[in-house]
N, C-alpha and C positions, 0 to 999 in steps of 0.2 A: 665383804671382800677381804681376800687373806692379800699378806705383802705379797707373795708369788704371783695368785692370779688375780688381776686389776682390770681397773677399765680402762684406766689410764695408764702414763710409763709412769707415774710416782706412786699409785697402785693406794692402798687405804693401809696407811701405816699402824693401824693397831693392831691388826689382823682381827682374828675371830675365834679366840681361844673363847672357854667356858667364861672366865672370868668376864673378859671382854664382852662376852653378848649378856652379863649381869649387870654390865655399866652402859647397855646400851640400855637396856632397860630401864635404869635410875633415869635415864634421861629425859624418859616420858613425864616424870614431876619434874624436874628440871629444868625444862625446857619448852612441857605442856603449854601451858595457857599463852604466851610469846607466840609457839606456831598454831594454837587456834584461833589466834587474832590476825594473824596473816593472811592465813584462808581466808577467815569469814569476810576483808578488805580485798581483798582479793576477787570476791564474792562467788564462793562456792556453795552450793544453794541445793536445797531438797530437790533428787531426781536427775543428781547427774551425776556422768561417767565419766570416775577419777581415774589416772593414771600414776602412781607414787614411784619415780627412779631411785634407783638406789635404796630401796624402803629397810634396810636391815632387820632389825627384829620387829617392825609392825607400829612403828610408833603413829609415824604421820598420815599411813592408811586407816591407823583407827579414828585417829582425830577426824578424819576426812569422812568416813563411813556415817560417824557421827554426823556429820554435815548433811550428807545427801541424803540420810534416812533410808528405810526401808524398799523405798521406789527409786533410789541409784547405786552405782554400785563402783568398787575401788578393785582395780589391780594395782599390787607390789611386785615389782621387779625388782633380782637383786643375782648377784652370782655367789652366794657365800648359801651353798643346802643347809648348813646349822642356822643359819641365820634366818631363812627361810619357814624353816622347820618350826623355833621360836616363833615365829610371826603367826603361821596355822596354829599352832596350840593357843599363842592370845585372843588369836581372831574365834575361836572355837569355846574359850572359856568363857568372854567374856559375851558369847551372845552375837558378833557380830559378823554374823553369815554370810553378808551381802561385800562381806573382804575374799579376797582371792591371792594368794602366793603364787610368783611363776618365776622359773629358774632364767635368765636371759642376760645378756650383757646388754646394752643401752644402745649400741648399734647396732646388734643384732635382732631389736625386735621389732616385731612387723604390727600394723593395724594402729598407729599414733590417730589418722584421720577417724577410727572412734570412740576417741575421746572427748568428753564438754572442756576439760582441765589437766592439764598436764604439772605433777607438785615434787617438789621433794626439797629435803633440807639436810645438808651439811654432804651434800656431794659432789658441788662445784669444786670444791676445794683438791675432790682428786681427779680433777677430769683437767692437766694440765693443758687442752684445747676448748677452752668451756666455752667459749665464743660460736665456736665451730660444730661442737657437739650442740648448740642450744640451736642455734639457726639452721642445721637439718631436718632438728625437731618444730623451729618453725614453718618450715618450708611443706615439710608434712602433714600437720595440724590440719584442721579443719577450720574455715574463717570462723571469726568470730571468740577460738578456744581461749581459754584460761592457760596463762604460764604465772606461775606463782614460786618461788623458791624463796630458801632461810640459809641465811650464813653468820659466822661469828670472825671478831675479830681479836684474836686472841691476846697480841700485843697491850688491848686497850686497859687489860685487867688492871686494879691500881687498889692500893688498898691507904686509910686516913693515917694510920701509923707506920714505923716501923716493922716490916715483916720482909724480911730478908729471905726465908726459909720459904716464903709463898712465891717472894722474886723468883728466885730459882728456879722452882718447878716449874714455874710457868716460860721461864727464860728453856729447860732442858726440852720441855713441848713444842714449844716452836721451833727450836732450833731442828728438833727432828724431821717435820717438814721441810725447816730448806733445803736443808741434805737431801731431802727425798726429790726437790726439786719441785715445792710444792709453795703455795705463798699462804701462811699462816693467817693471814689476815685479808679471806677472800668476799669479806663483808664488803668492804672497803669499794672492792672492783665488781662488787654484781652489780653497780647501775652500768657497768662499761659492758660485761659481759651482754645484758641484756639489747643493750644498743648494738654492739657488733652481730646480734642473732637478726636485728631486725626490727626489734620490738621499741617500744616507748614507755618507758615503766613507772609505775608510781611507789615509790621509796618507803619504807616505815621503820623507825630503830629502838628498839627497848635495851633496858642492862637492867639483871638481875642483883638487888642489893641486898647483902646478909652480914650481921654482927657476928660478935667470936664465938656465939654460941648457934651459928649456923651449922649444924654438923652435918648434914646433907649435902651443903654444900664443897666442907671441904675433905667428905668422903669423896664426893664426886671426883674431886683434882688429885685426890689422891690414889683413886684406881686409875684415871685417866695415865694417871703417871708409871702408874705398875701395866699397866697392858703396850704401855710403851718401852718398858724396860729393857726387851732383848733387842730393839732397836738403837735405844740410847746407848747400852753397850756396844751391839755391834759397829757403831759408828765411831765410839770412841767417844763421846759426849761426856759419860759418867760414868761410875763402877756400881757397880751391887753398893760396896761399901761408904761410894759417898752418899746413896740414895736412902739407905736403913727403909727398905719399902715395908717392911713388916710392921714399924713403927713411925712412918712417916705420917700418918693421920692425926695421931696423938698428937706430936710435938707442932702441930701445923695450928694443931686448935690449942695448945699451949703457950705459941707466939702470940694469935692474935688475941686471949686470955689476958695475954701481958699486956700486949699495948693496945689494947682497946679498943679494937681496930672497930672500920665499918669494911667490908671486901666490895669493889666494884669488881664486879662477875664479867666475862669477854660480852662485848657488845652485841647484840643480836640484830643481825638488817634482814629485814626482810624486800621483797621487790615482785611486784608483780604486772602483767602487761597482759593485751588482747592481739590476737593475730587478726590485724585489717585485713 
């Protein structure tokens, strides 16, 4: 989803530039084995039909495709055609046919009742009615379906030493959320979310932990930060000049070089429930 057209009024503030759909893709190592544990608690299960909201570049539909094998099958909905587009080319590359791409916004799609499992991760956060958009989709579901979803909470990052330089970026990231009117830390509130749709969920939290020579990791914060950039500007947050985005990677793994660090990575909740 681009800042213009969203699903929600706070819209998916990274947009969908090239760069952006390269740091969604990191995200699949990132973030992989976290949302395949979700699922498979969640229990999504060889020979069922997956639904992925918001599925941007194909990450959570492939893990899920994975799941239900050959005898079930996943649709990704999403409103971003690039994003889309990525998704068909991984789903095509990497073998798994039984994935589907479909252009749609989350209330404008039709057929939720046939679905076994309704999944996606990290797009409550822009759905600022999450409550209301989940309990539609419960209300629609078929008894018995899978609601399963993943969020982080951004705030929670914390690192053993001194790292000032990691504060920050992490402080200019959320902040770009509130502004957008969006809450940075919607891990937090998907048990509340869940219960305002209806549902009775059962909880699950991991956080990703990496030393100063985790460079994936803080490539990750470091693009996260560059695909933020004309927001953080436009808002007034930060300049080009305080950011040094061209060399902000470097000097990030240079701080925690220095002080030793361990990084606590944003919190991961996952949450998933059955429609009685």
């Amino acid at each position: 989803m681009t800042v213009q057209e969203t699903e929600g009024a706070g819209g998916y503030v990274l947009g969908h530039s090239d760069r952006e759909l390269e740091r969604l893709e990191r995200q699949a190592t990132f973030f992989g084995d976290m949302t395949r544990e979700v699922l498979v608690r969640a229990g999504i299960e060889p020979g069922m039909r997956v639904l992925d909201l918001g599925c941007g570049v194909g990450d959570v539909s492939m893990i899920a495709a994975d799941l239900v094998g050959a005898d079930g099958e996943v649709v990704g909905i999403d409103i971003s055609p690039d994003a889309l587009a990525v998704a068909t080319r991984r789903a095509q590359a990497s073998g798994r046919a039984i994935a589907e791409f479909v252009h749609s916004r989350i209330d404008d799609y039709q057929g939720i009742d046939g679905f076994d499992a309704i999944v996606g991760r990290f797009i409550m956060v822009h759905l600022p009615k999450s409550g209301e958009t989940l309990g539609r989709l419960v209300r629609e579901a078929r008894p018995n379906a899978i609601f399963a979803f993943a969020e982080m909470d951004l705030d929670t990052v914390s690192a053993s030493g001194e790292t000032p330089l990691l504060d920050q970026c992490v402080a200019w990231v959320a902040e770009v959320y509130r502004r957008a009117g969006l809450d940075p830390n919607p891990g937090a509130g998907l048990f509340a979310t869940f219960k305002a749709a209806g549902l009775h969920p059962q909880m699950f939290g991991m956080t990703r932990i990496g030393d100063s020579q985790d460079m994936p990791g803080f490539a990750f914060l470091a693009e996260s930060v560059r695909s933020m950039l004309p927001m953080i500007e436009k808002l007034g947050i930060a300049s080009p000049q305080d950011i040094g985005i061209d060399t902000l990677r470097e000097r990030l793994l240079a701080e925690a070089a220095q002080a030793d660090t361990c990084v606590f990575y944003p919190r991961f909740v996952g949450g998933w429930g059955r429609v009685q």
